[in-house]
C-alpha positions in Angstrom: 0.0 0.0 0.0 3.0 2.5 0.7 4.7 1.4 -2.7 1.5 2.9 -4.4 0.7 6.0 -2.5 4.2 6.8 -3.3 3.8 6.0 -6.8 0.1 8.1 -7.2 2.1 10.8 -5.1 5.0 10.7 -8.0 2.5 10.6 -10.6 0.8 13.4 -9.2 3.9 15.5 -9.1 5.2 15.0 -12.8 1.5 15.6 -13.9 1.7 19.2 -11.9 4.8 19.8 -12.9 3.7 18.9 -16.4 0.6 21.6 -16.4 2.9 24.3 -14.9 5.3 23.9 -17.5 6.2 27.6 -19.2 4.7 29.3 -21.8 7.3 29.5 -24.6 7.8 33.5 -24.9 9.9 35.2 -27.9 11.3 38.4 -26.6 12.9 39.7 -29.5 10.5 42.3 -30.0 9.8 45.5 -27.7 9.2 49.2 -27.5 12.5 50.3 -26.3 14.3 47.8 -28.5 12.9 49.0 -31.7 13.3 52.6 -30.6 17.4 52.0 -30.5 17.1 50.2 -33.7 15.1 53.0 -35.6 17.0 55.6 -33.8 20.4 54.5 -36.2 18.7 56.2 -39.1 15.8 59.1 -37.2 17.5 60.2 -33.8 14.9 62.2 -33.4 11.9 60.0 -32.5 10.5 59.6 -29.0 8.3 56.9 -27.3 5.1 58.0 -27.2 3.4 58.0 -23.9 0.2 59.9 -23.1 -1.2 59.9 -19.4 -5.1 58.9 -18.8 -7.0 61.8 -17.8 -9.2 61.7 -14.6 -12.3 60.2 -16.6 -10.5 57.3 -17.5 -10.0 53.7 -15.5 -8.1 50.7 -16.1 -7.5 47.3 -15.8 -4.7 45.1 -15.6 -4.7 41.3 -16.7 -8.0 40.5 -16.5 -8.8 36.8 -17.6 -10.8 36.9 -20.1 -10.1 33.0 -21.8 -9.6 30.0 -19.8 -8.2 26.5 -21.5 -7.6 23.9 -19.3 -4.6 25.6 -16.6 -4.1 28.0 -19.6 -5.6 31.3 -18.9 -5.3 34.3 -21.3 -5.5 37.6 -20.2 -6.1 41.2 -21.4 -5.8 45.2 -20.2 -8.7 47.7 -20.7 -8.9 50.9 -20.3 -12.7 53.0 -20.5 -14.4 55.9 -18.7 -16.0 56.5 -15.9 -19.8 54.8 -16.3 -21.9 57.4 -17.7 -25.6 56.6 -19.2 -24.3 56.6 -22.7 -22.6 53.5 -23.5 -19.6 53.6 -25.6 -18.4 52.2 -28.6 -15.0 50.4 -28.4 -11.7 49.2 -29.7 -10.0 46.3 -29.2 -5.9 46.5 -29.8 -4.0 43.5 -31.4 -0.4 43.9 -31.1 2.2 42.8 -33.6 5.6 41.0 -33.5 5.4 38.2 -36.8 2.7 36.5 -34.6 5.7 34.9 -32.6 6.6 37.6 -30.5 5.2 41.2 -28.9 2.6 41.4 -25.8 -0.7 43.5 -24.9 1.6 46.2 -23.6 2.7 47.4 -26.2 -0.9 49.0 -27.5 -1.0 50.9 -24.2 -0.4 54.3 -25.7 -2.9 53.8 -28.3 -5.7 52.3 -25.3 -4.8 55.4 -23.1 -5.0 57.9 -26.7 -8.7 56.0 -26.9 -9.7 56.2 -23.8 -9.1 59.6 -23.3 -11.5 60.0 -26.1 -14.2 58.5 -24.9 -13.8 54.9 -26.1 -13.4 51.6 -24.4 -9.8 50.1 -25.6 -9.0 46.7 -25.0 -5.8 45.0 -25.5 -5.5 41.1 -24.9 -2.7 38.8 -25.0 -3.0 36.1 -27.3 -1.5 32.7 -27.9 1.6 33.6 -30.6 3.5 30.6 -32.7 5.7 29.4 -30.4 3.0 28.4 -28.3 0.4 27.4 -30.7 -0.1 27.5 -34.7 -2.6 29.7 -36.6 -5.4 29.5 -35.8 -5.7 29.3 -32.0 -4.7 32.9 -32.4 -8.0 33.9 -34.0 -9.9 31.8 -31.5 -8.4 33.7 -29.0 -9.2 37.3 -30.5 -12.9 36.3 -31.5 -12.7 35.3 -27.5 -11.7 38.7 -26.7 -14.7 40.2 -28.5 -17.6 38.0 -26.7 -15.7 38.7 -23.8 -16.1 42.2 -24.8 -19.9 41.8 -25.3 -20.8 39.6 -22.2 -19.3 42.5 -19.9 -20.6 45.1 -21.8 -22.6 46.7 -18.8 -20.0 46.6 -16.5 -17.7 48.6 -18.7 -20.1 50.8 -20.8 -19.3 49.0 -24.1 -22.2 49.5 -27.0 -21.9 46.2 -28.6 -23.0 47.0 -31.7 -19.8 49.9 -32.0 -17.0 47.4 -32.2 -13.9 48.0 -33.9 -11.0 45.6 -33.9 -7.4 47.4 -34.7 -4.5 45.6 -35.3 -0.5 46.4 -35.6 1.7 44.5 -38.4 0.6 41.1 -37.6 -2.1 42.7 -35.4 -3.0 43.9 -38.3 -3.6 41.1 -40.5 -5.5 39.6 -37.3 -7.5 42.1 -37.4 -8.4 42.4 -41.2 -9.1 38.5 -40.6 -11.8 39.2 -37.7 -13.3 42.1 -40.4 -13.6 39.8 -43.3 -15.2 36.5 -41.2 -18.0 38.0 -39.2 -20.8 34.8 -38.8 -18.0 32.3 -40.7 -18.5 29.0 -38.5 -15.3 27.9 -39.5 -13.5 30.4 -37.5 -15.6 29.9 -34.0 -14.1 28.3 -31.4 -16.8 26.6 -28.9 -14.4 26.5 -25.8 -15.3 29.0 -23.7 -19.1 29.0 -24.0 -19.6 32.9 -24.1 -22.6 33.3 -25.1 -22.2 35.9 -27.6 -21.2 37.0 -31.3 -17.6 37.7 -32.4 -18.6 40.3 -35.2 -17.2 43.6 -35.2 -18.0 46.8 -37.6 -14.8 48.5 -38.3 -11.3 47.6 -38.8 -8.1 49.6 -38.8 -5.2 47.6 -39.7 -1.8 49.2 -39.3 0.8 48.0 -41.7 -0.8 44.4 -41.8 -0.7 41.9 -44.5 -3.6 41.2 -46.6 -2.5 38.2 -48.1 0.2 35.9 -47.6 1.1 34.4 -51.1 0.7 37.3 -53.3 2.9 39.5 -55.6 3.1 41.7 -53.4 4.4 39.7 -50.4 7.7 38.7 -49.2 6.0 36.6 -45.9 8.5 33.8 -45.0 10.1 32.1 -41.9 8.0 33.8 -39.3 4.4 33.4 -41.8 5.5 29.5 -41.7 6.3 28.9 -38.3 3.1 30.4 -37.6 1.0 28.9 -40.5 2.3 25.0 -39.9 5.0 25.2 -43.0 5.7 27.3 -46.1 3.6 27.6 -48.8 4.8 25.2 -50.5 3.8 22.6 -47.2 0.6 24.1 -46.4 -0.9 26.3 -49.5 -4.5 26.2 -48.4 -4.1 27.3 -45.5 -1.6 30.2 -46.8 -4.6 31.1 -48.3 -7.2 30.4 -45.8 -5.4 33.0 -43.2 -5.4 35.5 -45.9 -8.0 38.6 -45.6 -8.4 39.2 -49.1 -9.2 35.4 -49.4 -12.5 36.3 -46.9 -13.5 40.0 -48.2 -17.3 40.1 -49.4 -20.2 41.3 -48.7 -20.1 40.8 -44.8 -16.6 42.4 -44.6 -17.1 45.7 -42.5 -15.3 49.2 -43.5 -11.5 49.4 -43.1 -9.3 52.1 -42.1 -5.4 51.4 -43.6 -2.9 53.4 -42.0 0.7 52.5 -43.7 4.4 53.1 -43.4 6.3 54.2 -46.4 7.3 50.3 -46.7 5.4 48.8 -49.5 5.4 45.2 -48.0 3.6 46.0 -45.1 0.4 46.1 -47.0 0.8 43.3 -49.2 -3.1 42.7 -51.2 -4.1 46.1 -50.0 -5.4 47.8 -53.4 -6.7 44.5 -53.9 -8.9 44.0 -50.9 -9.9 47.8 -51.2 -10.6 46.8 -55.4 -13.4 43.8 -53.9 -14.5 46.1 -51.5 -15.4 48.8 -54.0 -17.5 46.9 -55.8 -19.1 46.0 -53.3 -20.1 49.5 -52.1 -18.0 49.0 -49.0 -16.3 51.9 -47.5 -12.3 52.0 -47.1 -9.9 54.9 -46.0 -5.8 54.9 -46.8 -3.2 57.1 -45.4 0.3 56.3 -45.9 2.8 58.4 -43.6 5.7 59.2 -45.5 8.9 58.6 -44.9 8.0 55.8 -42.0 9.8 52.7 -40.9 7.1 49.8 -39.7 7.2 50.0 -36.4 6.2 54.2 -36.8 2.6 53.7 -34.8 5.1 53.5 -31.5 6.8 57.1 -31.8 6.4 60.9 -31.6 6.5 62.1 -34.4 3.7 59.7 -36.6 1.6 59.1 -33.2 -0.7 61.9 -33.3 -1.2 62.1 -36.5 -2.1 58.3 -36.9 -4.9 58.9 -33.9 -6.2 61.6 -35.6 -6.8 59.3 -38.2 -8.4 56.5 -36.2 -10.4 59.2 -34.2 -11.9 60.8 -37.7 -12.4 57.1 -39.2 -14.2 55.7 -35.9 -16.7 59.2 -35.4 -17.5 58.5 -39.0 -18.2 54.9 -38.8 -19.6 55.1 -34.7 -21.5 59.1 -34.6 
């Protein structure tokens, strides 16, 4: 009887240990890293940093997916509860899908919130931890989420916009083009709500993977299961441009000076026209990618996200 509570105890221990194994986490990409980087060639950009004004609460790591002893959290910042409810954003950040975290869209959540909009920023599973699409599951998560606590934090659920950075930003685009597509609905979670949203504002985010245009490789694969040459249908399955018609809502595209970064753009907004959908482009010259972190490209690229959402949201 000893021998095989010692055993069960062992067992018990490697299964523990087994479940509170580490999430795999790529660091390569930050704020402050990418300011030294960008700094070599524009010494004169800043972080940008706004403060919350008094209106404005947040909060930090709230749970808002749960799988198995996984749990996936997010930030949100809104104002105080008035009788009004609000429409609201929620913030994808980039990093090739393998690397960034919710952090990084705090500026932009703070710029919203001040604003008068509800900005949520989740984590969400990247490649290292699990392939596309677990990442889309997540996001679609993040937007029930959004809808079953919409009285608690003043959200007006049928104002949603999703905005996405770089690969936020083809994440986004994705959740624009697939409102009401079963195939990208994950049951776990049982919130009992939709995923659709009614804008989009994709930052420098791909529209489609294998395309002229493109140059997606190593960091596209490792997330999409193997290159396109392994794995062609879904190349094309995790494509935007593959989705857009008549469901897709309006899009906002705000670009760097980097033609890559918008890979099936002119495409997407060619379907869209004829289709009677609306669509908005500004490109801010003389960019690098990463320009939606720094002074002096910040206010000017909330200005227009703020002039795109009153027009979609008044």
């Amino acid at each position: 009887m000893k021998k095989v509570l010692t055993l069960l105890t062992l067992l018990i221990s490697v299964s523990c240990f087994a479940q509170q194994k580490p999430i795999p986490k790529d660091t390569s990409f930050t704020v402050y890293g990418t300011l030294l980087k960008e700094r070599k060639a524009r010494s004169y950009i800043e972080i940008a940093a706004p403060l919350p004004n008094k209106h404005v609460i947040s909060k930090l790591d709230v749970v808002y997916r749960t799988l198995g002893e996984r749990t996936i959290p997010l930030d949100i910042f809104y104002p105080k509860k008035t009788k009004k409810r609000k429409p609201a954003v929620l913030l994808i950040f980039g990093g090739g899908w393998r690397s960034g975290d919710k952090s990084q869209n705090h500026a932009m959540s703070i710029a919203l919130a001040n604003k008068g909009y509800v900005a949520v920023t989740p984590e969400y599973r990247l490649s290292l931890e699990a392939p596309y699409p677990a990442a889309v599951y997540d996001l679609k998560g993040a937007v029930k989420w959004m809808k079953v606590n919409a009285k608690r934090y003043g959200i007006d659920t049928n104002k949603i916009a999703v905005l996405g950075c770089s690969a936020g930003g083809q994440l986004a685009a994705l959740l624009g083009t697939t409102n009401g597509n079963a195939h990208f609905e994950d049951t776990i979670g049982g919130l009992k709500a939709t995923s659709n949203v009614q804008a989009v504002i994709d930052i420098d985010g791909t529209l489609a993977f294998h395309h002229p245009e493109s140059v997606e490789g190593t960091a596209a694969a490792l997330w999409l299961g193997g290159t396109y040459a392994q794995q062609p249908a879904i190349w094309e399955e995790a494509a935007p441009l593959t989705h857009a018609d008549k469901h897709t809502v309006p899009f906002l595209f705000i670009n760097s000076s980097i033609p890559r970064f918008h890979a099936g753009r002119d495409d997407m907004i060619k379907k869209m026209d004829s289709l009677h959908i609306y669509s908005e482009v500004h490109t801010i010259p003389d960019t690098p990618h990463p320009f939606w972190f720094f002074h002096p490209w910040f206010e000017p690229m909330m200005g227009y996200m703020f002039n795109f959402l009153h027009k979609q949201f008044r």
